[in-house]
Every structure is written in C-alpha cells, then in structure tokens.
Steps between C-alpha positions, in 0.01 A plus 500: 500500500224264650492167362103393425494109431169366397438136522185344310326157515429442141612624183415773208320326264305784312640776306370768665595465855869412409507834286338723810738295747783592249434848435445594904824290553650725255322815674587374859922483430546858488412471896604199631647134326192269471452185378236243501537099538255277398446144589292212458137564620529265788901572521650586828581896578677453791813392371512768272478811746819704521689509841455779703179611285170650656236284389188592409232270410175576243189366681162595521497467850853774509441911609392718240687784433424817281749551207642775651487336823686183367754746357552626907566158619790449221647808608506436840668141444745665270599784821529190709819339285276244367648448154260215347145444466333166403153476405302171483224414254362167534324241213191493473420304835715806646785483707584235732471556857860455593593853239217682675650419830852548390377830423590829630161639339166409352388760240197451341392663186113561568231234606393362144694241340723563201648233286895461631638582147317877544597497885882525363454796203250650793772483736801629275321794399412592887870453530583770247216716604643484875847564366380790315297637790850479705707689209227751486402429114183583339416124457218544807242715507 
C-alpha cells in the first residue's frame, strides 16, 4: 500500500478546512496510509521528508496535470516499487527554494492563486479522486 505523506507550512486554523482535510483523510485510507504534518508557517520541511520518498512540491510554477492524468503518474510510480510519496505545500510566501530543488516534481494546481489552507483540502480530494480513478470507482465522471 503506497504511503502519501503531506507536509504543510502553516496550520488549520478554521473549522472548515480541518473538517474537509479530515473527512478526505478518512476517504483516502481505504487506498493508501496518508497523513498530513503541519508546521510553523515559516518552519523548515526539509527535515521532515521521509527517506527514500518521491517528493513532490506544490508550486505555481510545477506541471499541470489533469485529474485523471495525475492519477497515471501515481500509478506509474507505484509499478516502479516506489512505496512513498511526499507532497510539499508551502506558507504563504510558498516554499523555499531549497524543497523545490530537492524535489523530484513541481505540480502546480492551475495558474490563479489559492490561499495555502484550500491548496491542502484541494489537494487531498485530487488525491482521492486519483485513487478512485485507479480502483475504477464511480467517484470521477
């Protein structure tokens, strides 16, 4: 089972993004084990990033990728043996250069800007959406 660690410059404050982070959390461990770290908004993410894990960093300047296209590219890691996944979302100054470049990818959810808080329940739901695409459920349409 893939192992999707997301790491987050800042922390939950509202009510309503740490119920949709919760409940697509919730949705997301029937397919693989998740979990999401948050830090201080200026705290370091390096550190933090498990050994051996693809990296993939959320920046506007990142590939864009089609949900069902984004749900490709995890397949294809998992049929190469990789067994982790990290995902960066930076503070609200976004990420630092040194976790871009430590990158193995730059994905980048579309060319407006969305408030970091949404960028994390906008990414866990295109997480479950691209593991339901892979299972073949009727989540996608």
């Amino acid at each position: 089972m893939l192992r999707v660690s997301v790491i987050c410059q800042g922390r939950l404050k509202e009510p309503y993004y740490i119920a949709a982070c919760q409940e697509y959390l919730k949705r997301l461990g029937v397919y693989c084990k998740a979990e999401v770290t948050e830090l201080a908004e200026d705290g370091d993410v390096m550190p933090r990033i498990p050994k051996g894990a693809y990296v993939i960093a959320l920046c506007i300047e990142g590939d864009k990728f089609s949900s069902p296209a984004l749900a490709e590219r995890l397949a294809a890691l998992a049929g190469r043996g990789v067994s982790r996944v990290c995902f960066l979302i930076g503070g609200s100054e976004g990420l630092p250069a040194a976790a871009k470049e430590r990158a193995d990818m730059r994905l980048s959810m579309s060319d407006m800007t969305f408030p970091h808080h949404l960028a994390r329940v906008m990414l866990l739901e295109q997480l479950y959406r691209a593991f339901s695409i892979n299972a073949g459920t009727k989540y996608h349409k």
